[in-house]
BALOBA-1460 file (C-alpha; in Angstrom, 3 decimals):
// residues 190
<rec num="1" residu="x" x="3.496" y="43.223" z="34.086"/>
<rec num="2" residu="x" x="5.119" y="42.689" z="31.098"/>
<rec num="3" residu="x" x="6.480" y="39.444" z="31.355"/>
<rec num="4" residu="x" x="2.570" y="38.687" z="31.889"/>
<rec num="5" residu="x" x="1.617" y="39.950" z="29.194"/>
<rec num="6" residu="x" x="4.072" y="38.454" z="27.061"/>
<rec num="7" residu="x" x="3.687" y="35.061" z="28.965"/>
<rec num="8" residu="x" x="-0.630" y="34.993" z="27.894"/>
<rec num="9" residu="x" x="0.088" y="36.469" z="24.470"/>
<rec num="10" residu="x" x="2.566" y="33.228" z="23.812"/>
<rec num="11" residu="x" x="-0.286" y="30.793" z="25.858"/>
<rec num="12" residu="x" x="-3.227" y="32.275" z="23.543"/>
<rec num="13" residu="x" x="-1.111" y="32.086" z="19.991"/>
<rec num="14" residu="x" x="-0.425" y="28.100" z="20.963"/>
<rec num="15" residu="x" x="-3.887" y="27.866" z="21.684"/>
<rec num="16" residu="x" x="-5.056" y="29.487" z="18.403"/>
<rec num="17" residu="x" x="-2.768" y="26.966" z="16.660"/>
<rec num="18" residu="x" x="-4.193" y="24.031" z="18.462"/>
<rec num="19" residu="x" x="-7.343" y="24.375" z="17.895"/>
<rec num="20" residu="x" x="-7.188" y="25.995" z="14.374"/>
<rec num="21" residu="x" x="-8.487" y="23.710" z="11.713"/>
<rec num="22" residu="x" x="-6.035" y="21.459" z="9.953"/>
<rec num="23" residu="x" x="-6.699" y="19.477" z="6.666"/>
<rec num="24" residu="x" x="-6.678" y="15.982" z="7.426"/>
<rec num="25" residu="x" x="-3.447" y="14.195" z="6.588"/>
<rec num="26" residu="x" x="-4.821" y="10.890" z="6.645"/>
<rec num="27" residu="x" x="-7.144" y="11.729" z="3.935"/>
<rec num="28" residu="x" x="-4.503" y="12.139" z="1.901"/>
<rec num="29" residu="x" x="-1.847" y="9.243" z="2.627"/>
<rec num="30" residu="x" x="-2.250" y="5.814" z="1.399"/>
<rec num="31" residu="x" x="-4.291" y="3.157" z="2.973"/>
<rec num="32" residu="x" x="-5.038" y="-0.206" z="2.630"/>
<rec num="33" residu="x" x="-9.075" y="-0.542" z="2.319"/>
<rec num="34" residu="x" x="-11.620" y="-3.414" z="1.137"/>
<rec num="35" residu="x" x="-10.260" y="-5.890" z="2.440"/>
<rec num="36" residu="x" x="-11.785" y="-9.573" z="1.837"/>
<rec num="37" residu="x" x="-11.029" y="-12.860" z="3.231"/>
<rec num="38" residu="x" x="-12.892" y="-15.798" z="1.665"/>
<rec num="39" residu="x" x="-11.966" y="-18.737" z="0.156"/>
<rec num="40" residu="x" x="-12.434" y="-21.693" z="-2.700"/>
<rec num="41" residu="x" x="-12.661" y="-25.107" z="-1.894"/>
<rec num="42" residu="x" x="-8.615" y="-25.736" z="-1.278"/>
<rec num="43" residu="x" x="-7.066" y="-22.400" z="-0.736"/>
<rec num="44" residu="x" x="-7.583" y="-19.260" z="1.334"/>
<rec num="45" residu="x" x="-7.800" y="-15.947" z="-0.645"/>
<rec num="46" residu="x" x="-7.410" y="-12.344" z="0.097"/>
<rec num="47" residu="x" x="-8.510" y="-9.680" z="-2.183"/>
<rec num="48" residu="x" x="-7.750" y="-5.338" z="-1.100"/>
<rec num="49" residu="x" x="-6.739" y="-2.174" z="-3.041"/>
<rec num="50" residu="x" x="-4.414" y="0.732" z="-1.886"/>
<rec num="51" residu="x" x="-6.162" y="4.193" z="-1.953"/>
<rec num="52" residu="x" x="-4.197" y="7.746" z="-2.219"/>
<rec num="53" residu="x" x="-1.575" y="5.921" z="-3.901"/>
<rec num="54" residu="x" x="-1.152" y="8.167" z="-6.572"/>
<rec num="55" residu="x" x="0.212" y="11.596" z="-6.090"/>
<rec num="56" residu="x" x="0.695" y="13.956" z="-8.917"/>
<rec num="57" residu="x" x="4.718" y="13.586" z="-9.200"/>
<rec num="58" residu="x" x="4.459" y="10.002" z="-9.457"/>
<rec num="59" residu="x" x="2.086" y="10.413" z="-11.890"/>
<rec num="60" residu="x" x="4.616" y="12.493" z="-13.804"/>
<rec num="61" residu="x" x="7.420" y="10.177" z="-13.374"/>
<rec num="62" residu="x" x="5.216" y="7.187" z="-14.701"/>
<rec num="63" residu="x" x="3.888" y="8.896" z="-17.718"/>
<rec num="64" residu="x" x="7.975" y="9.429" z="-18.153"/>
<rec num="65" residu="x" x="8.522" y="5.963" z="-18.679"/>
<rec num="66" residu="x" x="10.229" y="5.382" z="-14.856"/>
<rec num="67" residu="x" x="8.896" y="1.832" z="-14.088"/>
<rec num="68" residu="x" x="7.382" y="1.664" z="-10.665"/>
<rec num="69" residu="x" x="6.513" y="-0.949" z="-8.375"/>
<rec num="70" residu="x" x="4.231" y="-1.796" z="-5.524"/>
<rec num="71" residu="x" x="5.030" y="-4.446" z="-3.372"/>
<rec num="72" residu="x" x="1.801" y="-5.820" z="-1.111"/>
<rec num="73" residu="x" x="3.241" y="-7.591" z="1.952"/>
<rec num="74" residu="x" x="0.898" y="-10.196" z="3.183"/>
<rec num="75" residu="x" x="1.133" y="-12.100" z="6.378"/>
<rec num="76" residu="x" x="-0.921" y="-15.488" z="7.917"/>
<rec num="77" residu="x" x="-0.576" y="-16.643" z="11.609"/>
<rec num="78" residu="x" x="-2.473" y="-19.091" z="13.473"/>
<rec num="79" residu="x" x="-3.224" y="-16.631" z="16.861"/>
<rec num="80" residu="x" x="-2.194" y="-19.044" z="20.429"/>
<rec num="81" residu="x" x="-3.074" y="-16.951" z="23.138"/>
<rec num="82" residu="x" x="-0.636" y="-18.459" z="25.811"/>
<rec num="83" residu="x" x="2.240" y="-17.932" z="22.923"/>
<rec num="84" residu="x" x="3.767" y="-16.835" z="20.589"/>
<rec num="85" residu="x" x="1.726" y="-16.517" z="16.975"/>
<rec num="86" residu="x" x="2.523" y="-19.371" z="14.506"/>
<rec num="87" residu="x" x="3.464" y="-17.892" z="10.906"/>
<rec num="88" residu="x" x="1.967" y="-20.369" z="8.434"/>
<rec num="89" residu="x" x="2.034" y="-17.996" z="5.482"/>
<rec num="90" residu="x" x="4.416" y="-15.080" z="4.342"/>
<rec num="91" residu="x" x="3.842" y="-13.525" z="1.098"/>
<rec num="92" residu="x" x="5.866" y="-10.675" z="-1.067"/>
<rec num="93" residu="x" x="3.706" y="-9.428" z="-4.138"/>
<rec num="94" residu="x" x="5.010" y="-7.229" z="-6.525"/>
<rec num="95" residu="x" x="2.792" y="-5.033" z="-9.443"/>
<rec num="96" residu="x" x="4.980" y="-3.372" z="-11.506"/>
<rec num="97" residu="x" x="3.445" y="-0.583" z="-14.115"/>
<rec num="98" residu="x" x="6.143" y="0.717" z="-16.640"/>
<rec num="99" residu="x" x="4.867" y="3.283" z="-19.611"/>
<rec num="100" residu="x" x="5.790" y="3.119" z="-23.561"/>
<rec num="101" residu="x" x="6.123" y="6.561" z="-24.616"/>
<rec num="102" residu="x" x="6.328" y="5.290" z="-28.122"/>
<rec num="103" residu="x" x="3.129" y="2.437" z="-28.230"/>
<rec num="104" residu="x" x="1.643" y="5.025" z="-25.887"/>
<rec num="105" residu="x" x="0.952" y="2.051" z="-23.819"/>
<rec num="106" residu="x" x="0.734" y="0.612" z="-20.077"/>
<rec num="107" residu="x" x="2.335" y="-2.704" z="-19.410"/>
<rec num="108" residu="x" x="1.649" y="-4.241" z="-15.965"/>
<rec num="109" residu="x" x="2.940" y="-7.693" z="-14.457"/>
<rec num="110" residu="x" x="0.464" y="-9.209" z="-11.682"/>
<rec num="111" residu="x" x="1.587" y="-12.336" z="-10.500"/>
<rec num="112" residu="x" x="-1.288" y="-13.354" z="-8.667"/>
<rec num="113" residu="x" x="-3.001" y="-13.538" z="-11.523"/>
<rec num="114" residu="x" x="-0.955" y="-16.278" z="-13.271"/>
<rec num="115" residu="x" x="1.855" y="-13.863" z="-13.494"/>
<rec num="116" residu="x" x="-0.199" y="-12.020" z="-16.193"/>
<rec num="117" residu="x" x="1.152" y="-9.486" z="-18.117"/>
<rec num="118" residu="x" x="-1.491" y="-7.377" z="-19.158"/>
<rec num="119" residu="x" x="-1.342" y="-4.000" z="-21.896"/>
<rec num="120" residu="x" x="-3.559" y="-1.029" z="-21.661"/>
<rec num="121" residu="x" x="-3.961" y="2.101" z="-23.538"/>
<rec num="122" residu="x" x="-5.831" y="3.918" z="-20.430"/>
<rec num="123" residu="x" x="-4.198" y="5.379" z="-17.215"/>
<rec num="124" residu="x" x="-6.878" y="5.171" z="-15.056"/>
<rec num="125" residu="x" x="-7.419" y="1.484" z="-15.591"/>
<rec num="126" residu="x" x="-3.878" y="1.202" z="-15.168"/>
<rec num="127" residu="x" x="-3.712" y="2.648" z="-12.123"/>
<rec num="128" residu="x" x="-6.902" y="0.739" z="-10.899"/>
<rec num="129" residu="x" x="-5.538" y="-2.528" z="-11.777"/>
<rec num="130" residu="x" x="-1.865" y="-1.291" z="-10.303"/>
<rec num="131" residu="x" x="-3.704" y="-0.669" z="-6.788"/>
<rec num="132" residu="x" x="-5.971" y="-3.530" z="-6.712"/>
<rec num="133" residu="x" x="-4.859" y="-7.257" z="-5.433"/>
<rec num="134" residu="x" x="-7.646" y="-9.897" z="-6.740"/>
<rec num="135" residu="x" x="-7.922" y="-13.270" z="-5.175"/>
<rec num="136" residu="x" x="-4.379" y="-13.426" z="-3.878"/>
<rec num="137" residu="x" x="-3.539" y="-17.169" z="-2.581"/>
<rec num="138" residu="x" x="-2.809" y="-17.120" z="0.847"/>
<rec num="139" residu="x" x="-2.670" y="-20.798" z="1.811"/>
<rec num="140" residu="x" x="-4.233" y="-24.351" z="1.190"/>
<rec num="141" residu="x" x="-7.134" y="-24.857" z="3.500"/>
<rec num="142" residu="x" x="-4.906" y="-28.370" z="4.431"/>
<rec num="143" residu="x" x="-2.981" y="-25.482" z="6.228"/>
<rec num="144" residu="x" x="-5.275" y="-24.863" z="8.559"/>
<rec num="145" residu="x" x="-7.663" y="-26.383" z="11.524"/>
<rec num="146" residu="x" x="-10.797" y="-25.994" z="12.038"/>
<rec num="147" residu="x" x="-12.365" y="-23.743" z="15.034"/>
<rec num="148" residu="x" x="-8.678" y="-22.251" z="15.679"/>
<rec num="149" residu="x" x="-8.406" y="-18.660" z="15.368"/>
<rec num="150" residu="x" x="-5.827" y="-17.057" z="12.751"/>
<rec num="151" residu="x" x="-4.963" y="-13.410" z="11.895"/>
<rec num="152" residu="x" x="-4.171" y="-11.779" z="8.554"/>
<rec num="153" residu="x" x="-1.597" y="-9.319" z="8.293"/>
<rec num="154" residu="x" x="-1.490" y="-6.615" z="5.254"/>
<rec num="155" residu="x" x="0.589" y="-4.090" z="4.138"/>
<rec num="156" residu="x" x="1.554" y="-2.180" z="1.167"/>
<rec num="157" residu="x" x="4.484" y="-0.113" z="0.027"/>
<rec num="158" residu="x" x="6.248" y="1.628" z="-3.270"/>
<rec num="159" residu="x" x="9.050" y="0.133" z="-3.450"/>
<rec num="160" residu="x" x="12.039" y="2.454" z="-3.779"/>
<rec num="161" residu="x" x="13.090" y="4.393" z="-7.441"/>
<rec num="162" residu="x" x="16.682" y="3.562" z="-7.952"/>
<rec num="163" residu="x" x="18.183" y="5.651" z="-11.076"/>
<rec num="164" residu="x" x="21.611" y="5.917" z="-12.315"/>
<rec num="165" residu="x" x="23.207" y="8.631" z="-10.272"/>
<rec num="166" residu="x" x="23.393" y="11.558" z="-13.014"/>
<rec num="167" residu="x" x="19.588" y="11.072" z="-13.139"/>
<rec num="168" residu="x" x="19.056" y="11.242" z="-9.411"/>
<rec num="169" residu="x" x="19.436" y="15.569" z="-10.309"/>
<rec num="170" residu="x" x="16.937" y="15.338" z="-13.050"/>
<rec num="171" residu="x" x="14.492" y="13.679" z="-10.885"/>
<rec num="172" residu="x" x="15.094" y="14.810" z="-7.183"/>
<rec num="173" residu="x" x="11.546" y="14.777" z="-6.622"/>
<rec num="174" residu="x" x="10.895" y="11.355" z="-6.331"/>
<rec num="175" residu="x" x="12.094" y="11.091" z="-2.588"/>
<rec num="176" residu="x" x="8.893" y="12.918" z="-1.844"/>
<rec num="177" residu="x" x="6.533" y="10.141" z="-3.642"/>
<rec num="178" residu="x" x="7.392" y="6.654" z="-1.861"/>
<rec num="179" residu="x" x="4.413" y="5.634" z="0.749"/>
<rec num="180" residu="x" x="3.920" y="2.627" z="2.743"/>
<rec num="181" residu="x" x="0.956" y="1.872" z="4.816"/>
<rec num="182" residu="x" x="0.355" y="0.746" z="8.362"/>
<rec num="183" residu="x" x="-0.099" y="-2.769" z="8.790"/>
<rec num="184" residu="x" x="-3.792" y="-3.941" z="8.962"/>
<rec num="185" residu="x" x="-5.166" y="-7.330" z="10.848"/>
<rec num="186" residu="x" x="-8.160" y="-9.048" z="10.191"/>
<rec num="187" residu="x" x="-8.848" y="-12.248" z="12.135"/>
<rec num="188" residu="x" x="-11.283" y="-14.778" z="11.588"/>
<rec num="189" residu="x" x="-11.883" y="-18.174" z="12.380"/>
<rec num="190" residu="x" x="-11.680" y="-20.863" z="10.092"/>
């Protein structure tokens, strides 16, 4: 009698936390999210942004002069449906946002635009532009034939803080702030 008792006690407490509301995680990681394929008259261009990219520590860290980097990971293949996919374009983009404590200044590096260097007072624009990829250049259209189907592959990650080991006490903490997203597809036809 016991034992039963003990046995539905256990069966109703992993019930309770099954079915006991949970916030959603996903809210809250990063994520890859208006995502645009279009192009000009020679080249192919992608344009996305990275949500929930931001948490509070790395926040910190930035405003503490620690340069930090995103790298955008951006993938082309020409889909064959009796074979393998064809790769025709594989692309490594870096943003990089570092703080001047003293100019009380942003400075962030975009290559795809021109390899721009750009300087900003405000955080929030900093961020936006940090977060945002604007007419990347995939490919040449010469790349590509008409009325075959192709796939884009995305993907976004912080790349990892490396500091000089004495610091690596100071600023334990930023183990707990690198993110990378799932990949995400989008395939059209050209």
């Amino acid at each position: 009698m016991m034992l039963k008792k003990s046995i539905l006690c256990a069966l109703g407490i992993v019930l309770l936390v099954c079915i006991s509301p949970r916030p959603s995680s996903a809210k809250n990681e990063a994520h890859l999210s208006d995502i645009i394929v279009t192009n000009t008259r020679d080249h192919l261009l992608v344009y996305f942004k990275v949500e929930e990219c931001f948490t509070e520590e790395m926040n910190k860290a930035i405003m503490n002069g620690i340069e930090t980097k995103f790298t955008f990971i951006v993938k082309l293949y020409e889909v064959k449906p009796t074979w393998f996919d064809t790769k025709i374009a594989d692309i490594r983009l870096t943003h990089t946002i570092a703080y001047n404590t003293l100019k009380n200044e942003f400075t962030l590096f975009l290559p795809e635009q021109n390899d721009k260097k750009i300087l900003i007072k405000d955080f929030e624009e900093a961020k936006k532009l940090m977060a945002d990829v604007v007419a990347l250049t995939v490919t040449r259209l010469a790349n590509l034939k008409r009325g075959l189907q192709y796939q884009l592959r995305l993907k976004a990650e912080l790349d990892k803080i490396e500091l000089p080991f004495y610091l690596n006490y100071v600023f334990f903490f930023l183990s707990l702030w690198d993110f990378e997203t799932d990949w995400y597809s989008v395939s059209f036809r050209y």
